[in-house]
N, C-alpha and C positions, 0 to 999 in steps of 0.2 A: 218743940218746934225746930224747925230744920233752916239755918239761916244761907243763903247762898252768896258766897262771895262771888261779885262782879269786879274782874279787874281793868285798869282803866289805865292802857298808856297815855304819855304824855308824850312821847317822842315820836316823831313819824318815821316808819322805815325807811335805812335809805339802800339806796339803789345799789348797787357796786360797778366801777366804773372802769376800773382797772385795765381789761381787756376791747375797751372803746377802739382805742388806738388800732389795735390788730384786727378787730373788725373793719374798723375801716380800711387799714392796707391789705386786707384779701380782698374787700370789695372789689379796689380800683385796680388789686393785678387779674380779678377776672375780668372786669371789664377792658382791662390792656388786652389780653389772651383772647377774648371773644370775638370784640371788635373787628367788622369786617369792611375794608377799605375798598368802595369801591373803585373799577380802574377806569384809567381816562380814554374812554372812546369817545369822546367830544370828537366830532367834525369841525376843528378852526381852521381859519384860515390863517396864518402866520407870516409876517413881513418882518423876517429875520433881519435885524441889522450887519451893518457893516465890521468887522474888527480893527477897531483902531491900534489895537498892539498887540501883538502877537509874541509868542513864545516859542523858542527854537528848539527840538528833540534831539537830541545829540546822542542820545544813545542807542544804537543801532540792534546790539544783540536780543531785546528783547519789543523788539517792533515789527506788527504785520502789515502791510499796506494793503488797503481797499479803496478800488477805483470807481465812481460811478459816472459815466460819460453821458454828454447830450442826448446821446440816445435812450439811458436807461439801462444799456447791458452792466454788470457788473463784475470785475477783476478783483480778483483777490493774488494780489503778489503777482501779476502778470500771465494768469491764466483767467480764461472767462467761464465763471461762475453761473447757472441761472438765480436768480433772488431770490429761490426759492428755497435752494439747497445751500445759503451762507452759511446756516448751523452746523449740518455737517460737514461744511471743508472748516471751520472755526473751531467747534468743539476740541476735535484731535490734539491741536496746535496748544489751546486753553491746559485740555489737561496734561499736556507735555509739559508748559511752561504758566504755574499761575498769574504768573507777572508779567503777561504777553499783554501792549498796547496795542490796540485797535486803530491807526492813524485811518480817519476816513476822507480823501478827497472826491468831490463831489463835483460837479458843474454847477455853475451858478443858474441855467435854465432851467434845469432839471424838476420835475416838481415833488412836491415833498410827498404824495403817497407810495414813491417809491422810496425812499430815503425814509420811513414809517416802519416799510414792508422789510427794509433791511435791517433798520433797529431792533426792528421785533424777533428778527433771526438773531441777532448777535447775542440778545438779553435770551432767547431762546439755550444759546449755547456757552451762557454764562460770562459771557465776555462784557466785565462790567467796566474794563478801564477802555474808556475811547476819548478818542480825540480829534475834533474836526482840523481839518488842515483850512488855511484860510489866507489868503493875500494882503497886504498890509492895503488897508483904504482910508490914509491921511484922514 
């Protein structure tokens, strides 16, 4: 007779856990990497406040002035720009000088789809350091 050995653990396998950690930091840098942000075309309407303190730029050599008047036209350094083409008179200046500030003065009437339409050229031509010029309003 032929006897058959049945063997019988007592211990449960375990798992190996080791590489949890790494799994889970590729998770979250795919999920960082994938992730798609969407962009803010919201229509608000915005009631910009007043500047109570303002800050003086004093350094002249690497600053470009942009004018936007009651009417809408727009100046850049004392020539008039259409808003349409800010990126290309901006860009040049940008990759000449990457440390070029954007000073933006604006009219306070003005409304903001234009001042939108010119941001969007700027961010268009990379010019990411800007700065609104502002009046001190106690």
């Amino acid at each position: 007779m032929r006897k058959s050995i049945i063997r019988r653990f007592t211990q449960t396998p375990q798992i190996p856990t080791a590489s949890t950690a790494d799994v889970a930091f590729l998770l979250i840098l795919f999920f960082m990497v994938t992730t798609v942000f969407r962009a803010t075309t919201l229509n608000l309407k915005l009631t910009l406040p007043e500047a109570k303190s303002t800050e003086r730029i004093l350094i002249r050599r690497n600053v470009t002035h942009l004018f936007i008047d009651n009417n809408g036209r727009v100046f850049i350094d004392d020539s008039l720009v259409p808003k349409e083409r800010v990126s290309s008179r901006i860009a040049p200046k940008i990759a000449e000088n990457q440390d070029l500030v954007t000073i933006l003065n604006i009219h306070e009437d003005i409304d903001y789809g234009t001042v939108d339409v010119v941001l969007d050229q700027l961010k268009e031509a990379k010019a990411f350091k800007i700065t609104f010029a502002t009046e001190f309003g106690g």
